[in-house]
N, C-alpha and C positions, 0 to 999 in steps of 0.2 A: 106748156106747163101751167097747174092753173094756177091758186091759191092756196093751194095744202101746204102743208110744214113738210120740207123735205133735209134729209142729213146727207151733207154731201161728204164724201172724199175722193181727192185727187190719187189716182193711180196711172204711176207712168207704163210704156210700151212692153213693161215684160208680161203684163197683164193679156195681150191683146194674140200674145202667139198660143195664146189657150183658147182663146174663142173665135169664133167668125168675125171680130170686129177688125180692120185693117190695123196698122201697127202704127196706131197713131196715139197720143196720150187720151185717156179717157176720165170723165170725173164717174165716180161710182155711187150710187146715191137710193138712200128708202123713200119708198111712196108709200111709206107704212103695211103696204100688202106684199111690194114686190123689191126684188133688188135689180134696181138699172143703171147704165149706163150711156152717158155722153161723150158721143168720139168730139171732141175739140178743134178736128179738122174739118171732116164732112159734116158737122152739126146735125147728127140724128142720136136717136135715142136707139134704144135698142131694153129688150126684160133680158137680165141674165138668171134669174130665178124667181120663177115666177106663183105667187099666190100660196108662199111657206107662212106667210107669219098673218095673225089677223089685227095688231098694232107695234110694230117693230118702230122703234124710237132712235136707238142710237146705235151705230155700228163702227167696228175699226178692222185694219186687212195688217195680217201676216204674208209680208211680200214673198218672202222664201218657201213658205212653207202653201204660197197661192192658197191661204184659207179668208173667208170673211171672220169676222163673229159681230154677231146680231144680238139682241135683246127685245124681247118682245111683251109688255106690260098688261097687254089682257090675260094672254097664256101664262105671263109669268113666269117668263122660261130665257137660257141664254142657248144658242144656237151658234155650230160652228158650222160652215158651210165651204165645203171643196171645191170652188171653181174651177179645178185643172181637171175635171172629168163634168162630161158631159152625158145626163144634165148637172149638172150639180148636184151634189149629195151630203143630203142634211140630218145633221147628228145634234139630239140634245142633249147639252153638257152638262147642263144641270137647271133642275126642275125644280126638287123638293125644298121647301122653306125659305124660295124668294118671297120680297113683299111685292115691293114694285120696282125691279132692273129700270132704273130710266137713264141711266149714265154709263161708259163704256170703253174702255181702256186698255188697247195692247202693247207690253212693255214687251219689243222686238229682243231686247237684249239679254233679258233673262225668263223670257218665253213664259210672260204672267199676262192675266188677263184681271183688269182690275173693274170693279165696277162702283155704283152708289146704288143705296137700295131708297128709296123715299118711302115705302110704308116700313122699313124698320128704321129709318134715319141712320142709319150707320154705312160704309166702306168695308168691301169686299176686297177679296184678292186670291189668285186660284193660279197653282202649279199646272199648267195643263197638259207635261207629263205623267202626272202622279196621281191628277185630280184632288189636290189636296187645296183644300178651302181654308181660308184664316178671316178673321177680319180684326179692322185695323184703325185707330182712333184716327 
């Protein structure tokens, strides 16, 4: 791993009966092009989606519902992505009238997805049953 900026997050073994990777805990993490993974035990890497985004910044995981969701600040776009199907399968959630997604927020409990926008300087926040967008001081 070199020197890039990477965003980590830890996901435990429920993760691991979805992919080839052994059922070991894995950290899940952006190289800004791809989404990877680090098994914990055997120390390798592994691409679980590979070359979706052209600068993905921050991301967070719906354990239950085995989804990522990404933000990616060239395209300017937020991204849900289905790791329980192979390959993975990427849906954009919303596109029109971000500035710059650089922050990134999934509230497990009431199934919102929150984010920070830096070229509007404001907080987001998005039903993502409903797809219903608010934003919020």
């Amino acid at each position: 791993m070199s020197g890039a900026p990477w965003t980590w997050l830890v996901v435990g073994a429920a993760l691991s009966s979805l992919t080839t990777v052994p059922a070991h805990h894995l950290m899940v993490y952006l190289d800004r092009l791809n989404i990877r993974s680090y098994d914990l035990h055997t120390r390798t890497s592994a691409v679980l989606a590979p070359s979706f985004f052209r600068n993905a910044i921050a991301m967070d995981f719906d354990m239950e519902a085995q989804k990522l969701y990404v933000s990616d600040v060239v395209v300017k776009a937020l991204y849900e992505v289905d790791i329980s199907t192979t390959p993975p399968r990427l849906e954009v959630i919303l596109e029109e009238g971000l500035g710059v997604p650089d922050g990134l927020a999934f509230d497990y409990v009431n199934k919102k997805l929150y984010w920070t926008d830096a070229g509007e300087d404001v907080k987001f926040y998005m039903r993502l049953k409903k797809r219903f967008l608010k934003i919020f001081l």
